[in-house]
C-alpha positions in Angstrom: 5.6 -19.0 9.2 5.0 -21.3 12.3 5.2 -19.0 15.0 2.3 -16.6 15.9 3.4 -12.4 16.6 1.3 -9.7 17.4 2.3 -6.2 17.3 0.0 -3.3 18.8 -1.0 -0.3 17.4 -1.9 2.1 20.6 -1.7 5.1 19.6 -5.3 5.7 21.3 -8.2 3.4 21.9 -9.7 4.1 18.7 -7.2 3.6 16.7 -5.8 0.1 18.0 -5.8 -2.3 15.6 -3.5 -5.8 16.0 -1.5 -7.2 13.1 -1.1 -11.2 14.0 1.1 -13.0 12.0 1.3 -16.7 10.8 -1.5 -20.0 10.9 -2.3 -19.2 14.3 -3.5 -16.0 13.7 -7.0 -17.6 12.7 -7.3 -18.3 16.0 -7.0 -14.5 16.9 -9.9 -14.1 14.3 -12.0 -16.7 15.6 -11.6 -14.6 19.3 -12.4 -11.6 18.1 -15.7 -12.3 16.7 -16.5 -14.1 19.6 -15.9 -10.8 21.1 -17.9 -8.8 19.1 -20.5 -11.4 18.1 -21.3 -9.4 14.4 -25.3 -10.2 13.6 -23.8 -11.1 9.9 -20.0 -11.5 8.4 -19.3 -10.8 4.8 -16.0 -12.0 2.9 -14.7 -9.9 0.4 -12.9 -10.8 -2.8 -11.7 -9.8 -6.0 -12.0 -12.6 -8.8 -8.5 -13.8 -8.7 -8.3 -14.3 -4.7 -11.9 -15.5 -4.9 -10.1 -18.3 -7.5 -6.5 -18.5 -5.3 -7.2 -17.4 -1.7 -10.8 -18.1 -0.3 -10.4 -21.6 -0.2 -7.0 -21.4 2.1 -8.8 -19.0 3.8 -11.9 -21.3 4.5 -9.6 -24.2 5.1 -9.1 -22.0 8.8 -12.3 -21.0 9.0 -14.0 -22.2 12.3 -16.6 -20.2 13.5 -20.7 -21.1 13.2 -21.2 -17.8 11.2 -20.5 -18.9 7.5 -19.2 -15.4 5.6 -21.7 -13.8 3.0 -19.4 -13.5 -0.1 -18.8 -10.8 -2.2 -16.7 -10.2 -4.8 -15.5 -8.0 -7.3 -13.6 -7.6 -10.6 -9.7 -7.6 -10.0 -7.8 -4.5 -11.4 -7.4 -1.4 -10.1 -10.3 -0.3 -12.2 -12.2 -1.4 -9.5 -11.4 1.0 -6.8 -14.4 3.3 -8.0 -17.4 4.8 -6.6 -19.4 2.6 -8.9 -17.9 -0.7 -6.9 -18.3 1.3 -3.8 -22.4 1.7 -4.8 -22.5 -1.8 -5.9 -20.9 -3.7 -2.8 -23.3 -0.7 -0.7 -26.4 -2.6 -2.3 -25.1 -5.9 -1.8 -24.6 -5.1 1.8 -27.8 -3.9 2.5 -30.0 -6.5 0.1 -28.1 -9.2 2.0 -29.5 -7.4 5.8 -26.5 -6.0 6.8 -26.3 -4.0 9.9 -24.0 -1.9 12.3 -23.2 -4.9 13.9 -22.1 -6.7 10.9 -18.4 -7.5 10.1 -16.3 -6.8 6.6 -13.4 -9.6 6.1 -11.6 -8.2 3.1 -9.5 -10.7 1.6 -7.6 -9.3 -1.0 -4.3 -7.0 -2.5 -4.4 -3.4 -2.2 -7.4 -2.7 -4.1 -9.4 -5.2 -1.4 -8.2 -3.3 1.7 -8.7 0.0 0.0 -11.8 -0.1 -1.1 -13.5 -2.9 1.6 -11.9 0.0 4.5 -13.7 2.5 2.3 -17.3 0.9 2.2 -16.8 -0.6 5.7 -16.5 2.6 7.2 -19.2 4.9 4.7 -21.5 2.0 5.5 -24.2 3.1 8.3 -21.6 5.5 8.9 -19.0 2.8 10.0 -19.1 -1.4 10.5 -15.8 -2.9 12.1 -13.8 -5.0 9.0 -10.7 -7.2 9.3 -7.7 -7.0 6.9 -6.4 -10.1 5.5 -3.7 -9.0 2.8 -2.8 -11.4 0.4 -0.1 -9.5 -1.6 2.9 -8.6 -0.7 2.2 -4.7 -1.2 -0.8 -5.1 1.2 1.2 -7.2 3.7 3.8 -4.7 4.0 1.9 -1.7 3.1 -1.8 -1.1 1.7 -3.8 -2.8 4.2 -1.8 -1.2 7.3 -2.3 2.1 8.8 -5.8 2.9 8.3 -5.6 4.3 4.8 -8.7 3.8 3.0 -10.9 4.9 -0.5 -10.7 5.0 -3.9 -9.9 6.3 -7.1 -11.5 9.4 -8.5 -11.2 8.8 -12.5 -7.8 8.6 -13.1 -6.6 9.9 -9.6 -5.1 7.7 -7.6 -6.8 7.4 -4.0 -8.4 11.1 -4.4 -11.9 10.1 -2.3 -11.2 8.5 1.0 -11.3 8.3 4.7 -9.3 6.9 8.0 -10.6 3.6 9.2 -9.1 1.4 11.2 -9.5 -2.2 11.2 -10.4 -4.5 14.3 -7.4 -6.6 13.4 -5.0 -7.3 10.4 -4.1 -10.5 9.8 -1.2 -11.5 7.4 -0.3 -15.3 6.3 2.4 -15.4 3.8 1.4 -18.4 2.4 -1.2 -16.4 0.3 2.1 -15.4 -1.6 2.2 -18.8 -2.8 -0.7 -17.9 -5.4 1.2 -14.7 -6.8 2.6 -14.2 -9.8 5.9 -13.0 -9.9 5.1 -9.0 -11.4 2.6 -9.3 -8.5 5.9 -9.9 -5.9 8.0 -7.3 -8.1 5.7 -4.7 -7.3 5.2 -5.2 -3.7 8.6 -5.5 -3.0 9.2 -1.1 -4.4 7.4 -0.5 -0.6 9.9 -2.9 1.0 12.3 -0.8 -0.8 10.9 2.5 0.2 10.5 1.2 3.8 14.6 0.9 4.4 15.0 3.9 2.3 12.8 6.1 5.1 13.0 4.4 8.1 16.2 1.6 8.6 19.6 2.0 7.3 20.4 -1.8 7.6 17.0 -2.8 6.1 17.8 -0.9 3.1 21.4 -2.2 3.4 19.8 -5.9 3.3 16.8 -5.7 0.6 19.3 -3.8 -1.7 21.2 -7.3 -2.0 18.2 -9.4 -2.3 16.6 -10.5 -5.4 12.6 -10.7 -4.4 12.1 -13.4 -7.0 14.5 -16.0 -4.8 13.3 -15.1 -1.4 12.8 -18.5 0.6 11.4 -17.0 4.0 9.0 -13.5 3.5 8.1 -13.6 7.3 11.2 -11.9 9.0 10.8 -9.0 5.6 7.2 -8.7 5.9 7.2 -8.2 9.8 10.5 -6.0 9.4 8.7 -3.5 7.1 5.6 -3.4 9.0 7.0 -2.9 12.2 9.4 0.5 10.4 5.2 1.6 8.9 4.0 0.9 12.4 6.6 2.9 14.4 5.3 5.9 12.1 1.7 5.4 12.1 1.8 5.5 16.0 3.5 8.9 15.8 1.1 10.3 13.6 -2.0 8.2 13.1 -3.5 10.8 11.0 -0.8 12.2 8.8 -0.4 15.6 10.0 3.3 15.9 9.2 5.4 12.5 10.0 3.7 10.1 8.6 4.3 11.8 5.3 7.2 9.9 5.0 6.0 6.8 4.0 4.9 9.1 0.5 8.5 8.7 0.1 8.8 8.1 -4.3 4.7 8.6 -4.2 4.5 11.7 -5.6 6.0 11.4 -9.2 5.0 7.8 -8.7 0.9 8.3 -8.4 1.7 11.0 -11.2 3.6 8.0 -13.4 0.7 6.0 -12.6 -2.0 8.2 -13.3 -0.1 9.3 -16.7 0.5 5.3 -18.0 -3.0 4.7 -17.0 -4.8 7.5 -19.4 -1.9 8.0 -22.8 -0.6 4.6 -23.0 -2.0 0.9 -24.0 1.3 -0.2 -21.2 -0.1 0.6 -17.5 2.7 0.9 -15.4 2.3 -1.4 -11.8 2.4 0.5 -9.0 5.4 -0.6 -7.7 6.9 0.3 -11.4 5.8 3.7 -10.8 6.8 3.9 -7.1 10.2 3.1 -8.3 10.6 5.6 -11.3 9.1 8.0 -8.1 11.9 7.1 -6.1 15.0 7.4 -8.4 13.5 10.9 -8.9 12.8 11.8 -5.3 16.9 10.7 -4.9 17.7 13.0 -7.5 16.0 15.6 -6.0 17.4 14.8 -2.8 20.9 15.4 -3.8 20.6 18.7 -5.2 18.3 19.7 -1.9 18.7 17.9 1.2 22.7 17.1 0.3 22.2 12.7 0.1 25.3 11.4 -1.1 25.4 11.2 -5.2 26.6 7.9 -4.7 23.3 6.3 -2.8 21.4 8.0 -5.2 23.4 6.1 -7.8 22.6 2.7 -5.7 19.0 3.5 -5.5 18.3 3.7 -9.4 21.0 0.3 -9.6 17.9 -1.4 -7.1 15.3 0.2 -9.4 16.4 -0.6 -12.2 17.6 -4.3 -11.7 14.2 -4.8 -10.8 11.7 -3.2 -12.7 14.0 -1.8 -16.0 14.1 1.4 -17.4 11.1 3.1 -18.7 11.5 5.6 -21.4 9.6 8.9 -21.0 10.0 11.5 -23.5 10.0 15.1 -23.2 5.9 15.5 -23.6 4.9 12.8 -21.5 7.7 14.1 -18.5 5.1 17.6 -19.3 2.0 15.9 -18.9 3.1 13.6 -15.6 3.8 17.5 -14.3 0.7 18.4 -14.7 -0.8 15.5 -12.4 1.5 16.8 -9.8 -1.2 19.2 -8.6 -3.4 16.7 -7.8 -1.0 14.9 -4.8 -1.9 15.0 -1.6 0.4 16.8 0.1 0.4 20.1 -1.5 -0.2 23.2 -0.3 -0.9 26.6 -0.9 -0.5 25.5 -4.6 3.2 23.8 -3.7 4.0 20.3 -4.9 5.3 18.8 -1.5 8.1 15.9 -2.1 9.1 13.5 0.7 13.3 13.5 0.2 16.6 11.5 2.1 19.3 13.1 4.1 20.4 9.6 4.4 19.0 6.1 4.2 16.8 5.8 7.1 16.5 9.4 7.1 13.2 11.5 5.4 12.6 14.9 5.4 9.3 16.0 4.8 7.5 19.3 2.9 10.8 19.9 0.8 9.8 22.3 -2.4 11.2 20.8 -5.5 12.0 23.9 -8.2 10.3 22.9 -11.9 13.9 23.3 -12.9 14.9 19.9 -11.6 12.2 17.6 -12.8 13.6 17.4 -16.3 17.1 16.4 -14.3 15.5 14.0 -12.6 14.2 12.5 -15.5 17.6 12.6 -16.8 19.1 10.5 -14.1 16.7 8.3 -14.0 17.3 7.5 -18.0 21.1 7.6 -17.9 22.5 7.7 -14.4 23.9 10.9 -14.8 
C-alpha cells in the first residue's frame, strides 16, 4: 500500500491511539519516539515473526535507539501468566523503566499479551502495535483489548490499554501461510455481518486466498471496529457487538483445545460461533432464514464443516459460563436483525443450542 492514512481514535485524551497505514507509517513511528524520547525500546516477537517479520521491520527502522528484543514461543500456548512472568523479568534484568517503550510485533497472541505486560509493567509503559496478521490487522491489536489466557480460557485475565499508535503494513501478509489468512479473514466476516450491509455483501463474494489488494479490506474493517470502540471504549453495552459468533466460538475453542489432538483456529471456531449465533438469530431477533442460510454457505466454503457429536455439543455448553458477557448466571449472545444490524444481551433458551448445532451440520 503506497499511500499513508491515519484514522483517530478520540474518544478521550486517554484513550487516543492512531492506526497509520502503509510504508510511510514508519515515519509516524520514528516521530513518535522523538516525541516521547523512551530511556529504552524493546521489540517483541514470537519465533515465527522473529524468523519472517523483524527483519522487514528493521529494514524501516531509523531511529539511534536500537530495540532490545524479546521473543517468545509462537502458539497460543503462549498467552499465559508464565510468559507474562518471563517477559516481566526480561524487562526489568534488561533496566527497563516507566519511560521505556514496548514495540510488539506480532499476530494476536503478540498484541495480547505485549498490551498485557506493557500495561502490568510499573503499573503501565506506553507500547506500539504493529500487527502482522490479518486477524490482528483487522481485529486483535485494535481497540485496547489486552491479557491472556487462564488455562484453557480464552482471554479470562486482562486489562484495557491503549497503545500510543498502531501501525499496520500489509506486506507482513506476505510471510503468512494461507490457514493463517483463512482465519483472520472469520473477523472480516464478522465485521460486515455487525456493522456494514455492503461490506458483508462484498467479502461474501470474495475468496481470501485470491485477494490481490488487502489495503482497502483491512482499512474497511477497522474503520466499522473503530466507529464502535469510540462509542464505547470500554465495553459497557455497544461495543459488545464486535462478540458477534464469540461466544460459542471461544467455547469451540476452548473445547478443541482440551478433548481433541485437532485444535480448532480461531477463526474456525469464530465461524462455527457465527452459523450458530444466525441460527439463533432467526428464531429470536426474526433475521431472514435465508441470510442465515448464506452465512453458513460463507462459513462453510471457507473453513468446512466440523462434526460435533452430541457429548462434545454438552461439554462446549458447559464452557458457556465462563464468557464474558454473562450475567446474573445468563449466557449473553450478540445476535442480527439484519446484516449490519447487532443486537446485544439477547437470552438464548438451552432448547436451541442443539438446533443450532443442527444447522450448522446440515443447513436445516
Amino acid at each position: 500500500m503506497a499511500q499513508q492514512n491515519t484514522v483517530q481514535l478520540n474518544s478521550s485524551k486517554s484513550l487516543s491511539s492512531s492506526i497509520t497505514f502503509g510504508s510511510p507509517a514508519y515515519k509516524q513511528l520514528d516521530l513518535l519516539i522523538g516525541q516521547i524520547k523512551p530511556t529504552k525500546i524493546f521489540l517483541l516477537t514470537d519465533s515465527n515473526t522473529r524468523a519472517c517479520c523483524v527483519e522487514i521491520f528493521l529494514e524501516q527502522w531509523s531511529s539511534d535507539v536500537k530495540p532490545i528484543e524479546l521473543c517468545i514461543p509462537s502458539g497460543e500456548q503462549s498467552k499465559s501468566i508464565a510468559q507474562c512472568n518471563h517477559l516481566w523479568q526480561q524487562l526489568s534484568d534488561f533496566g527497563a523503566d516507566r519511560q521505556s517503550l514496548l514495540i510488539n510485533l506480532g499476530g494476536g497472541v503478540i498484541t495480547d499479551i505485549g498490551g498485557f505486560v506493557a500495561g502490568t509493567f510499573m503499573r503501565g509503559i506506553r507500547f506500539v502495535n504493529i500487527p502482522t496478521s490479518l486477524l490482528a490487522m483487522v481485529d486483535a491489536a485494535i481497540g485496547g483489548k489486552t491479557g491472556v489466557d487462564f488455562g484453557l480460557l480464552k482471554n479470562q485475565i486482562g486489562m484495557m490499554h491503549f497503545p500510543e499508535m498502531i501501525l499496520i503494513d500489509d506486506q507482513y501478509l506476505d510471510s503468512l501461510p494461507p490457514e493463517e489468512i483463512i482465519s483472520g479473514w472469520a473477523e472480516v466476516i464478522k465485521h460486515g455481518l455487525i456493522g456494514d450491509q455492503s461490506y458483508w455483501e462484498h467479502c461474501s463474494t470474495l475468496d481470501p486466498r485470491n485477494v490481490s489488494d488487502w489495503g482497502p479490506i483491512i482499512k474497511n474493517s477497522v474503520q466499522i471496529k473503530l466507529k464502535v470502540v469510540e462509542a464505547d471504549a470500554f465495553e459497557a453495552n455497544r461495543r459488545k457487538i464486535l462478540n458477534f459468533g464469540h461466544t460459542f466460538g471461544h467455547a469451540i475453542e476452548s473445547f478443541r483445545l482440551e478433548h481433541t489432538s485437532s485444535a480448532l483456529s480461531h477463526g474456525e471456531s469464530i465461524g462455527v460461533g457465527m452459523v450458530l449465533a444466525a441460527y439463533f438469530s432467526t428464531q429470536l431477533t426474526d433475521l431472514d432464514w435465508s441470510v442465515a442460510q448464506q452465512i453458513r454457505q460463507v462459513v462453510v466454503t471457507n473453513y468446512g464443516i466440523e462434526s460435533f457429536d452430541t457429548d462434545a455439543q454438552q461439554k462446549i455448553e458447559q464452557l458457556l459460563i465462563f464468557d464474558k458477557k454473562n450475567s446474573n448466571g445468563l449466557t449473553k449472545f450478540v445476535l442480527l436483525k439484519s446484516p449490519g444490524t447487532a443486537v446485544i444481551d439477547i437470552n438464548v433458551p438451552q432448547s436451541l443450542y442443539a438446533k443450532g448445532f443442527d444447522f450448522y451440520h446440515t443447513g436445516v
